[in-house]
C-alpha positions as CSV (number, residue, x, y, z in Angstrom):
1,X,88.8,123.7,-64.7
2,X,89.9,120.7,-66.8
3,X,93.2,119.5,-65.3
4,X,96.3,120.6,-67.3
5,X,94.4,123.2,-68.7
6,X,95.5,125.9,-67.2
7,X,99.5,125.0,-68.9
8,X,98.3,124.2,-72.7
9,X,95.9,124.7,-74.8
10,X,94.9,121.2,-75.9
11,X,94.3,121.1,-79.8
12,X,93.6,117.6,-80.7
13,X,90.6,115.1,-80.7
14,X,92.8,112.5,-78.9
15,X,94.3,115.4,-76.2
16,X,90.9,116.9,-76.0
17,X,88.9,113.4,-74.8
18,X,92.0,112.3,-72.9
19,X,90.5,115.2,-70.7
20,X,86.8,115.3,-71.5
21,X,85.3,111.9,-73.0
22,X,83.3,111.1,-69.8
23,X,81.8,114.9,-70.1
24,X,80.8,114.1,-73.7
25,X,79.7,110.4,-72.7
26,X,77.4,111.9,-69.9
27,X,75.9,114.6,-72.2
28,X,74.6,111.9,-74.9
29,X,73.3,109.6,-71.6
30,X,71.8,112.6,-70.4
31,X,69.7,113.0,-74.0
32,X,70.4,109.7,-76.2
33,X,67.9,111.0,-78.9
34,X,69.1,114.8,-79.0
35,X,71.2,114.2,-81.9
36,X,69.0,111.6,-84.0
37,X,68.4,113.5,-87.0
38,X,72.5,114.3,-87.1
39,X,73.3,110.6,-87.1
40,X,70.4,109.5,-89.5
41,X,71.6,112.0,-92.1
42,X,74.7,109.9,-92.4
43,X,72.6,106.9,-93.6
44,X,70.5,109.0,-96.1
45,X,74.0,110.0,-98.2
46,X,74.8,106.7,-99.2
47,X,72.6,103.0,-98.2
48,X,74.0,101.1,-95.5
49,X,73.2,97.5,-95.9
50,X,73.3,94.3,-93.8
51,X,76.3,92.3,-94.4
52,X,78.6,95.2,-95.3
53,X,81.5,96.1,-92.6
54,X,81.2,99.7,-91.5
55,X,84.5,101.6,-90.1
56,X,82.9,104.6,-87.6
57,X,86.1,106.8,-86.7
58,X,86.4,108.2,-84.3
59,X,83.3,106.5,-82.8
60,X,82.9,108.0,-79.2
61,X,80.9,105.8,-77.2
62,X,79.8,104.4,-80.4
63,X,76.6,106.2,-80.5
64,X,76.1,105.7,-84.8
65,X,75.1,101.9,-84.1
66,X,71.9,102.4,-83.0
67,X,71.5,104.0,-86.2
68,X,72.3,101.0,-88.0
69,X,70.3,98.5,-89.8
70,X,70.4,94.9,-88.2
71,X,73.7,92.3,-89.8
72,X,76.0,95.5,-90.6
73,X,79.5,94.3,-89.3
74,X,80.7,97.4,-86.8
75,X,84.2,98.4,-86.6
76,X,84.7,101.3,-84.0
77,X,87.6,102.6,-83.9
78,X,89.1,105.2,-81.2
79,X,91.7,107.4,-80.2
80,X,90.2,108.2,-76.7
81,X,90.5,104.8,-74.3
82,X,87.4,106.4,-72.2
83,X,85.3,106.0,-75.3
84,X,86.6,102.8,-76.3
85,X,85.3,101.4,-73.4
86,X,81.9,102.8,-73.6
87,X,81.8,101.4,-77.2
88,X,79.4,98.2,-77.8
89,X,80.5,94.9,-78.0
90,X,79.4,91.7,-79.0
91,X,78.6,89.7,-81.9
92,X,78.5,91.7,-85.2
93,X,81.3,94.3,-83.3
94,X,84.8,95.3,-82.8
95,X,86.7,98.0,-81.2
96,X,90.2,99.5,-81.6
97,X,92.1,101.7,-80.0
98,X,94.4,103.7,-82.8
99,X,95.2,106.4,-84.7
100,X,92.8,107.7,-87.5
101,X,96.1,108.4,-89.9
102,X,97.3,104.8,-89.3
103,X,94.5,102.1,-89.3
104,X,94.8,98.3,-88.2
105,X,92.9,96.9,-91.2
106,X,93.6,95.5,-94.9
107,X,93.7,97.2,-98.0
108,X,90.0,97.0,-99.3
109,X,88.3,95.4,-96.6
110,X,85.5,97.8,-95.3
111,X,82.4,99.0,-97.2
112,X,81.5,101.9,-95.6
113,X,83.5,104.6,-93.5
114,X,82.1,107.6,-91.8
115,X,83.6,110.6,-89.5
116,X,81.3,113.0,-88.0
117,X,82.2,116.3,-86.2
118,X,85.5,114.8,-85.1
119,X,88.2,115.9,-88.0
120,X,87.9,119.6,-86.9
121,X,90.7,118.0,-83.8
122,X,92.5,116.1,-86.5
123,X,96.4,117.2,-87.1
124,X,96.6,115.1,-90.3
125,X,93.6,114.8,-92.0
126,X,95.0,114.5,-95.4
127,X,95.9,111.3,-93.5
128,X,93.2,110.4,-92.4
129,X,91.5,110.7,-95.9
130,X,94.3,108.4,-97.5
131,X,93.8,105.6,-95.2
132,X,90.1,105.6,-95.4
133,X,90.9,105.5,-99.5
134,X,93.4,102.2,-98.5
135,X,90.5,100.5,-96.6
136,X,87.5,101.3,-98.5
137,X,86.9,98.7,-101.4
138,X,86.0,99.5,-105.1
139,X,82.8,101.5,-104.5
140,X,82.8,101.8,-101.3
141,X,81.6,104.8,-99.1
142,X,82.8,107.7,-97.0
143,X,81.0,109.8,-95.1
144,X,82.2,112.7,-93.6
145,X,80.2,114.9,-91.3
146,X,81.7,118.3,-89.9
147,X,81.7,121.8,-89.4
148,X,81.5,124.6,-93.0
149,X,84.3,127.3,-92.4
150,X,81.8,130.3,-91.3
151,X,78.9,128.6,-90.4
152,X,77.0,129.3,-87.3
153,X,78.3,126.1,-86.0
154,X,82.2,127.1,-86.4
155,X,81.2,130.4,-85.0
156,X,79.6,129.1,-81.7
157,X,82.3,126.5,-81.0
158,X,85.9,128.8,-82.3
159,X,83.4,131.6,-80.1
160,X,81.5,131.2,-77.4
161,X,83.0,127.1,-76.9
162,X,86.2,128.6,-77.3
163,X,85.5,131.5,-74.6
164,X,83.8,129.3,-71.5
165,X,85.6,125.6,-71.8
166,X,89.2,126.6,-70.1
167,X,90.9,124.0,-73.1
168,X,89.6,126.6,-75.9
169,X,88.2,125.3,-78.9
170,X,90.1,126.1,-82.3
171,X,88.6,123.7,-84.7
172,X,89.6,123.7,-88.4
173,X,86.7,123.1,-89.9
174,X,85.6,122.3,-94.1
175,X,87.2,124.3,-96.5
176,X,88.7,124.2,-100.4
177,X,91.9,122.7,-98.5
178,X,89.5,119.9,-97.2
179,X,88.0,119.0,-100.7
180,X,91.2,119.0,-102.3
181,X,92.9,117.1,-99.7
182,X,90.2,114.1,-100.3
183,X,91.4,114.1,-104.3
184,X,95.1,113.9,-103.4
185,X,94.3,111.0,-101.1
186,X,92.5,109.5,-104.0
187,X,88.6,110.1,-103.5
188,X,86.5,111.8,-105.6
189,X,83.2,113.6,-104.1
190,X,80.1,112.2,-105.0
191,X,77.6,114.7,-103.1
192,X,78.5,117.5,-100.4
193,X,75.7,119.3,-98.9
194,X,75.3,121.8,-96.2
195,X,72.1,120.3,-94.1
196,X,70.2,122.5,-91.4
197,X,69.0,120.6,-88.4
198,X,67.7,120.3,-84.8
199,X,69.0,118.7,-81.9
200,X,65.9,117.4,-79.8
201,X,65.5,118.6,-75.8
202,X,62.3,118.1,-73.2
203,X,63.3,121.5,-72.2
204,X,65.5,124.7,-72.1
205,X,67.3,123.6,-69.2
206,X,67.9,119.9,-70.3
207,X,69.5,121.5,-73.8
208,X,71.4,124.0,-71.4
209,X,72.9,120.8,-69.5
210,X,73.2,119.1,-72.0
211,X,75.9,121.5,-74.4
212,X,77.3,122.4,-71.0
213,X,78.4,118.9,-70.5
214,X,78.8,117.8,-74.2
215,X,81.5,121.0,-74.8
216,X,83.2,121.0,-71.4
217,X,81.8,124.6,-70.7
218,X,83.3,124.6,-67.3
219,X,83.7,128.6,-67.5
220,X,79.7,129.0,-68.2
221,X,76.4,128.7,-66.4
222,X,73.5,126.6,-67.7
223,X,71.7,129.8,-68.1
224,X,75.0,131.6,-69.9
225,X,74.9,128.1,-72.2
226,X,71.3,128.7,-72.8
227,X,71.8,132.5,-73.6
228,X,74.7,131.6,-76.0
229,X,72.7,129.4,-77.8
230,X,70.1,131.7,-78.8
231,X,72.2,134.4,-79.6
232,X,74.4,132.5,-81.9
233,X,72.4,129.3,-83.2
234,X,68.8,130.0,-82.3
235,X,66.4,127.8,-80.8
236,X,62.7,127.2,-80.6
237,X,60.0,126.0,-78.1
238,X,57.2,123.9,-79.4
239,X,54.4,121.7,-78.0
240,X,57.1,118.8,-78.0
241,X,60.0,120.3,-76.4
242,X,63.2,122.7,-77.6
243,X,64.9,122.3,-80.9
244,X,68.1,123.6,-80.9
245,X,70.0,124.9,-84.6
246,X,72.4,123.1,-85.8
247,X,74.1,122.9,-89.4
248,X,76.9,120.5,-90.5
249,X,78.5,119.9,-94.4
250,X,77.9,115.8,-95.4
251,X,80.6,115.2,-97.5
252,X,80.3,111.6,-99.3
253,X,83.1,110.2,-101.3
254,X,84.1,107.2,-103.0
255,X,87.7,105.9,-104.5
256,X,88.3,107.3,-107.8
């Protein structure tokens, strides 16, 4: 059991990862590629250039750079410090440690934003959408990646998640309220799109460990994980491994 968690119920991304980053961290080390097909459908809604600044928040371990194409400046910014520090560094990078609703940058001075499958743990999104409006330039892009209302994915994590991590899980995923949030902070929607996916896994068990790890499932089994993903997501064996179901809404957006 997570430590605390037996007192409260922890409800946001930066109480959540306070507890859990190194969990999370250990899952993606455990299967770096699981997730490639979620992270390259980020670059497929809007072109990512070298020479453009990109703002990835929150960033985790700042897995979206590998993703990247070579001379993209790469802002990570975090509210987790366990993350921070697993984020890259180096020429062509900075990190920050800050709140998503409150960022350390000028007005108009990125070209490129993206959030994926963190705002479900945000209290202020709203918030967050007006300050990725304040940074953004004229024509600049934001991509946000999350969980429909309804979907399988919001019924696995607010279910099953919920019932064998001993924080709970009680996401607020996309909704009207999310659309019309990003109008009031001053972005209009250019594309939003409900994608099916895979993740990618050698092997039942590796997938098993690997969502056991990534969710905190401290209150489940490998084989209870594995059994939970099938009944709710679904999964499939083929000559190159296990692809587990996935689905996530790409919402891209742009200053109006």
């Amino acid at each position: 059991m997570f430590e605390g968690a037996e007192k409260a119920k922890f409800q946001t991304y930066e109480e959540i990862f306070a507890a859990r980053a190194d969990l999370y961290h250990g899952a993606m080390e455990l299967a770096p590629k699981a997730r490639d097909r979620e992270f390259g459908l980020i670059l497929e809604q809007a072109p990512v250039e070298p020479g453009m600044t990109l703002i990835d928040m929150p960033a985790g371990g700042g897995y979206l750079l590998d993703y990247l194409p070579k001379g993209v400046h790469y802002i990570a910014v975090e509210t987790a410090p366990y993350f921070l520090a697993h984020c890259p560094t180096g020429p062509g990078t900075e990190r920050h440690l800050s709140q998503l609703n409150s960022l350390p940058f000028e007005d108009g001075s990125a070209d490129y934003a993206v959030s994926m499958a963190a705002l479900h743990h945000e209290p202020d999104v709203s918030g967050v959408f007006r300050e990725v409006c304040r940074v953004l330039k004229p024509g600049g892009r934001f991509v946000a990646a999350d969980v429909e209302a309804g979907s399988p994915t919001g019924i696995f994590l607010n279910g099953f998640v919920a019932a064998h991590n001993s924080m709970g899980h009680d996401g607020a995923f996309f909704n009207a309220a999310t659309r019309a949030f990003l109008g009031q902070a001053g972005l209009e929607i250019l594309s939003d799109r409900q994608i099916d996916f895979t993740w990618r896994f050698s092997s039942e068990d590796e997938m098993g460990q690997f969502a056991k790890s990534l969710f905190g499932l401290d209150k489940a089994t490998v084989p209870t994980v594995i059994q939970g993903i099938g009944d709710i997501l679904g999964y499939e064996s083929d000559a190159d491994g296990v692809a587990m179901n996935w689905r996530l809404t790409y919402l891209t957006a742009t200053p109006a």
